[in-house]
C-alpha beads as a LAMMPS data file, in Angstrom:
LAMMPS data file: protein, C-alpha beads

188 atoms
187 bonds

1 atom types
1 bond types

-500.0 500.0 xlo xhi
-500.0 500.0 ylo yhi
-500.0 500.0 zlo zhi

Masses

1 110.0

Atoms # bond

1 1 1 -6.767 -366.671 14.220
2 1 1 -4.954 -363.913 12.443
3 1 1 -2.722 -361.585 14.214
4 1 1 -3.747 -358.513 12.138
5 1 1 -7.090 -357.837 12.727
6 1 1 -7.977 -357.661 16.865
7 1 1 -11.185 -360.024 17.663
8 1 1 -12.363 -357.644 20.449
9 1 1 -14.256 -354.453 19.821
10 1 1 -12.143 -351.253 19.673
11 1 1 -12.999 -347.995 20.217
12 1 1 -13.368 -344.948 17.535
13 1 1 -9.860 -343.078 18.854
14 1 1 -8.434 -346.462 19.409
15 1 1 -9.231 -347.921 16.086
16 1 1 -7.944 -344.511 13.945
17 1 1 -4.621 -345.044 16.239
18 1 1 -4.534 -348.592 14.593
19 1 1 -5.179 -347.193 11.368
20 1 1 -2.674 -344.260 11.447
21 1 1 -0.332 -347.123 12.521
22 1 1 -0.421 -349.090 9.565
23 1 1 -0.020 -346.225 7.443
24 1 1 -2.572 -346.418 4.778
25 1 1 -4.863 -349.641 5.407
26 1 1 -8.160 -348.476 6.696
27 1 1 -7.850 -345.098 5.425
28 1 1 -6.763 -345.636 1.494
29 1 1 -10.207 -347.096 -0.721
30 1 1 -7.260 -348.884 -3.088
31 1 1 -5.526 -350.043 0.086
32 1 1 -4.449 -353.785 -0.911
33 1 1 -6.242 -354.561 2.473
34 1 1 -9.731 -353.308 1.721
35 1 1 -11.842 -355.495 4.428
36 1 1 -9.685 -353.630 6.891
37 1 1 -10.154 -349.912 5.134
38 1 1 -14.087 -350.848 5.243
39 1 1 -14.153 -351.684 8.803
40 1 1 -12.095 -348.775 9.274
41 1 1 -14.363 -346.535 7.637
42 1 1 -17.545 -348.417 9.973
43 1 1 -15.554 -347.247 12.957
44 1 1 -15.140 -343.945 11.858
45 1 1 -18.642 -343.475 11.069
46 1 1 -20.007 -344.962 14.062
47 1 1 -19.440 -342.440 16.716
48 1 1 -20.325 -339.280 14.249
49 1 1 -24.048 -341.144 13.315
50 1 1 -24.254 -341.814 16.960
51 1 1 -23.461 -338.271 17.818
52 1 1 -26.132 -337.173 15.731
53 1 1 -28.803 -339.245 17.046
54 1 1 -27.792 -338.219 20.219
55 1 1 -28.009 -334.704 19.484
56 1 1 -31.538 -335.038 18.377
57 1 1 -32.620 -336.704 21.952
58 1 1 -30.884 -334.119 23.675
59 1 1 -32.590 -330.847 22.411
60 1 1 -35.323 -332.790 24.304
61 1 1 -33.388 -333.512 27.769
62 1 1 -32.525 -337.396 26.957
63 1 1 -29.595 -338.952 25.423
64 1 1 -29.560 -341.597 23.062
65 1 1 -30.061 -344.206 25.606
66 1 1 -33.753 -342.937 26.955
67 1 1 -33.759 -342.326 23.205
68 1 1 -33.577 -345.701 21.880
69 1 1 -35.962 -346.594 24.478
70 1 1 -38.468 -344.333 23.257
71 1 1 -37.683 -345.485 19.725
72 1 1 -38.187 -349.010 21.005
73 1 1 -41.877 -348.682 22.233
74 1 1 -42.732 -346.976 19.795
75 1 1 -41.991 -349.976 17.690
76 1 1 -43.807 -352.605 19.891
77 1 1 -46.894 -350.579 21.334
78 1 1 -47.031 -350.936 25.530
79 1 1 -44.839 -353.712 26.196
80 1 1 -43.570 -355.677 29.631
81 1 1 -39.968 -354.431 30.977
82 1 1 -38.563 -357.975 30.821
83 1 1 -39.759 -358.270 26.949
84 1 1 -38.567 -354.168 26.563
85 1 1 -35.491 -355.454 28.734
86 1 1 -34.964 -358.424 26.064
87 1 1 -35.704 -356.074 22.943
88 1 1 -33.168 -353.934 23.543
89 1 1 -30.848 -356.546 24.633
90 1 1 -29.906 -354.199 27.829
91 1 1 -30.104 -356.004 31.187
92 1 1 -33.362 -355.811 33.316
93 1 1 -31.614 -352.830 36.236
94 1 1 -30.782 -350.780 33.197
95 1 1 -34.653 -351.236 31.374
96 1 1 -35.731 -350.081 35.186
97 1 1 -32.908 -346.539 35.533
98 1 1 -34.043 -345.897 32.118
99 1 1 -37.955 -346.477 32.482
100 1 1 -37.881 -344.679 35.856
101 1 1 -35.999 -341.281 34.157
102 1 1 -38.115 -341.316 31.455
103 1 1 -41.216 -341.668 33.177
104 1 1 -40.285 -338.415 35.698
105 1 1 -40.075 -336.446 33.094
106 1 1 -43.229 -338.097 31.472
107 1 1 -41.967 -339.541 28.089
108 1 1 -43.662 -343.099 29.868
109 1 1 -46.166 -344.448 31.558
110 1 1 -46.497 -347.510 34.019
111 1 1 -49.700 -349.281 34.242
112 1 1 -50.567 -352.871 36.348
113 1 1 -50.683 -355.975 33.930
114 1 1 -54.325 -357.297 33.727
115 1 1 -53.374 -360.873 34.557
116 1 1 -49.921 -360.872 36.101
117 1 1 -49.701 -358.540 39.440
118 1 1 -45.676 -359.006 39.151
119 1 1 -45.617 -357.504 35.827
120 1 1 -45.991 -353.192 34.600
121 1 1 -46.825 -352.185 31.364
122 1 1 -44.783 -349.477 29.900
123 1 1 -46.357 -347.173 27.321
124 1 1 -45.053 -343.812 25.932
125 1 1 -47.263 -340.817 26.128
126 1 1 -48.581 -338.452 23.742
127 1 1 -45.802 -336.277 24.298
128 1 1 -43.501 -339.044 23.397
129 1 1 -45.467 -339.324 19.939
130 1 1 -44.819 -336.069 18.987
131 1 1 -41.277 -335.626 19.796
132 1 1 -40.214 -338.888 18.110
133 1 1 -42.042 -337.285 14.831
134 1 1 -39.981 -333.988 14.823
135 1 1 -36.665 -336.678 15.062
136 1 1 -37.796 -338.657 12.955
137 1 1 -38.848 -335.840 10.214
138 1 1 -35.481 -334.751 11.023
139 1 1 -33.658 -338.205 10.471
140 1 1 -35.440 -338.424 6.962
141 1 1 -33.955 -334.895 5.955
142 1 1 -30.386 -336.126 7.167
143 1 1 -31.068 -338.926 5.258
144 1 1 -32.276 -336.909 1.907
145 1 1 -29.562 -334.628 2.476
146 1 1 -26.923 -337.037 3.095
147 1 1 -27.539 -339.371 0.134
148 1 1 -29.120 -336.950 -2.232
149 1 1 -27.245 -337.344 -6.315
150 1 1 -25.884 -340.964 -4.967
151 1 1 -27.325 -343.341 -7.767
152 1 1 -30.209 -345.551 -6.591
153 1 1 -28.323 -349.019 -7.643
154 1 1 -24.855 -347.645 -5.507
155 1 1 -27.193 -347.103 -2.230
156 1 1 -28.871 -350.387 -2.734
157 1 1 -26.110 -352.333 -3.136
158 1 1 -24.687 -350.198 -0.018
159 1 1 -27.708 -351.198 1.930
160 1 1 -27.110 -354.886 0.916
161 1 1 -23.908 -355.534 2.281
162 1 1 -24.630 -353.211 5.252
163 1 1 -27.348 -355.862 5.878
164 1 1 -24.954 -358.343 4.943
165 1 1 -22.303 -356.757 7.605
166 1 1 -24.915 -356.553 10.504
167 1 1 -26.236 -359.899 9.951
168 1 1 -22.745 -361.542 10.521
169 1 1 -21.454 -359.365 13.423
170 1 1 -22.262 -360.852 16.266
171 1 1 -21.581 -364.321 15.309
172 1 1 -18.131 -363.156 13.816
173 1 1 -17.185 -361.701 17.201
174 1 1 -18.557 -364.431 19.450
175 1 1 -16.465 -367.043 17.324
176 1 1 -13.335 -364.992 17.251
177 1 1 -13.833 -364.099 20.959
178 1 1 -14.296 -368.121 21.608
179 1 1 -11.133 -368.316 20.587
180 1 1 -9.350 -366.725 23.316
181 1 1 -9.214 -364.332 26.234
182 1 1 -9.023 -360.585 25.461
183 1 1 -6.122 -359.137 25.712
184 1 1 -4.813 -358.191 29.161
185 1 1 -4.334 -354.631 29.651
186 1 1 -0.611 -353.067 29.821
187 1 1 0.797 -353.022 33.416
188 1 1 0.879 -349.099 34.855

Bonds

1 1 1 2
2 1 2 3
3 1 3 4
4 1 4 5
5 1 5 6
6 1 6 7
7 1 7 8
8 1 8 9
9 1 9 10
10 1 10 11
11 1 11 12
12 1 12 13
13 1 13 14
14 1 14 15
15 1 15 16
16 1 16 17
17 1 17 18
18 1 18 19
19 1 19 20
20 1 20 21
21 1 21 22
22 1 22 23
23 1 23 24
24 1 24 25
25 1 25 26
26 1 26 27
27 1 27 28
28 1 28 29
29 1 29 30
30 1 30 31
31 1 31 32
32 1 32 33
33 1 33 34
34 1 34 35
35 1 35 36
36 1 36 37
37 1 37 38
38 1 38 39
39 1 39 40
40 1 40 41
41 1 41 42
42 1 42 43
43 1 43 44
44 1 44 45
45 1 45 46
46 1 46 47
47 1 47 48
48 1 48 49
49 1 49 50
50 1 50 51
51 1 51 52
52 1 52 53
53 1 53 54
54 1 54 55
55 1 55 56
56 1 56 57
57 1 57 58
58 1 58 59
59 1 59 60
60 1 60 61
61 1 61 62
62 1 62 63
63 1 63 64
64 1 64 65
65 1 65 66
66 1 66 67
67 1 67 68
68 1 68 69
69 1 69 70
70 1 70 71
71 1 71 72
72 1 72 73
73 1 73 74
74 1 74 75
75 1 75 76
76 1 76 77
77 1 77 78
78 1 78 79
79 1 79 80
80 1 80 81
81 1 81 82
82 1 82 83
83 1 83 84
84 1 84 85
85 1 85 86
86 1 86 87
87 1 87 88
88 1 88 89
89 1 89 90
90 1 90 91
91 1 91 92
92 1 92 93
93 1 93 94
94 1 94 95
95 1 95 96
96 1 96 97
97 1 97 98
98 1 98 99
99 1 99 100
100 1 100 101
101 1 101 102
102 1 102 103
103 1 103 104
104 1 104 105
105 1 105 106
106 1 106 107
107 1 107 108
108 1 108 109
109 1 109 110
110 1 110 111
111 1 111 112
112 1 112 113
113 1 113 114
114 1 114 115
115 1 115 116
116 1 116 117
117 1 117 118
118 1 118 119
119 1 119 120
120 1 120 121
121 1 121 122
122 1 122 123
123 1 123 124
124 1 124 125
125 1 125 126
126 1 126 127
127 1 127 128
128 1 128 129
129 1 129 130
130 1 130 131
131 1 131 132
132 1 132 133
133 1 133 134
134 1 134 135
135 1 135 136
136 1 136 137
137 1 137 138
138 1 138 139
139 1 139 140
140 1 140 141
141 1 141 142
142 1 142 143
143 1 143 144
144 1 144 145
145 1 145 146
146 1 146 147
147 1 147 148
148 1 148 149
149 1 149 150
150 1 150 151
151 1 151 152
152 1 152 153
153 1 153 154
154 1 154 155
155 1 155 156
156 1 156 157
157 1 157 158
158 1 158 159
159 1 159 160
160 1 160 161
161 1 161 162
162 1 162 163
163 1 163 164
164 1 164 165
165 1 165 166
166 1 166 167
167 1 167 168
168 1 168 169
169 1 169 170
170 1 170 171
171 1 171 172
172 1 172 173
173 1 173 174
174 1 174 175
175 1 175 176
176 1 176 177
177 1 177 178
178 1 178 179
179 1 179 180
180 1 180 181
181 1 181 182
182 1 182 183
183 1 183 184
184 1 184 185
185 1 185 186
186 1 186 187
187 1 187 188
């Protein structure tokens, strides 16, 4: 494993001090490094689209965690909080905290499963409908607004090794993580 590049996730701050510490790499498109000024640039980006989303969930009282929830059932129609649970890859206690803020302020619904008395059905309510429409009209004009005079062929090919990047992430960390333990945290 190379000693450049850390295996473990970093965060935003901690990944523009790496940056700022090499100098240039990360930061410099003709840097002779330009996997690491990519990544660096992912990093960067992360938090600010994150931000954003979250911004948009909070002019309704969530964050982008009830958010993504909402997003989420929206997506697969009244659902089972183990299958919700394994959707958004978020353990089962979590699924529950979230479900049981959302539905107190009545984004949710529970309702008994027909054939399994164990089970709840979670569905979002009208009022969910509508406020995931304003986002989403609002996420288009972001969108529109962000991208708008980038040439069609540029954001395709951007949108191709996105996809590209997304669909090797996980298995890129979980083999460099196999590799080792993290590293231990400085002594205070």
């Amino acid at each position: 494993m190379s000693d450049s590049v850390s295996p473990w996730p970093v965060s935003a701050s901690a990944s523009a001090d790496v940056e700022a510490a090499r100098g240039s790499a990360g930061t410099d498109p003709s840097s002779a490094d330009l996997a690491v000024s990519v990544v660096g640039r992912l990093f960067r980006l992360a938090p600010q689209l994150t931000e954003l989303m979250d911004h948009g969930a909070r002019e309704y009282g969530m964050g982008f965690a009830r958010g993504r929830v909402l997003w989420a059932l929206q997506a697969s129609g009244p659902v089972v909080m183990r299958a919700l649970s394994q959707q958004l890859g978020i353990s089962p206690r979590t699924v529950t905290g979230l479900i049981d803020a959302l539905e107190a302020d009545g984004w949710v619904t529970r309702s008994p499963h027909p054939e399994d008395r164990r089970a709840t059905i979670i569905s979002i309510t009208p009022a969910s409908e509508a406020a995931l429409a304003t986002m989403r009209e609002g996420y288009e004009g972001l969108a529109h607004d962000l991208l708008a005079g980038i040439d069609p062929d540029d954001l395709a090919k951007c949108q191709s090794v996105l996809g590209l990047i997304q669909a090797r992430l996980d298995g890129v960390v979980a083999a460099r993580m196999a590799d080792g333990p993290p590293p231990a945290k400085p002594r205070s």
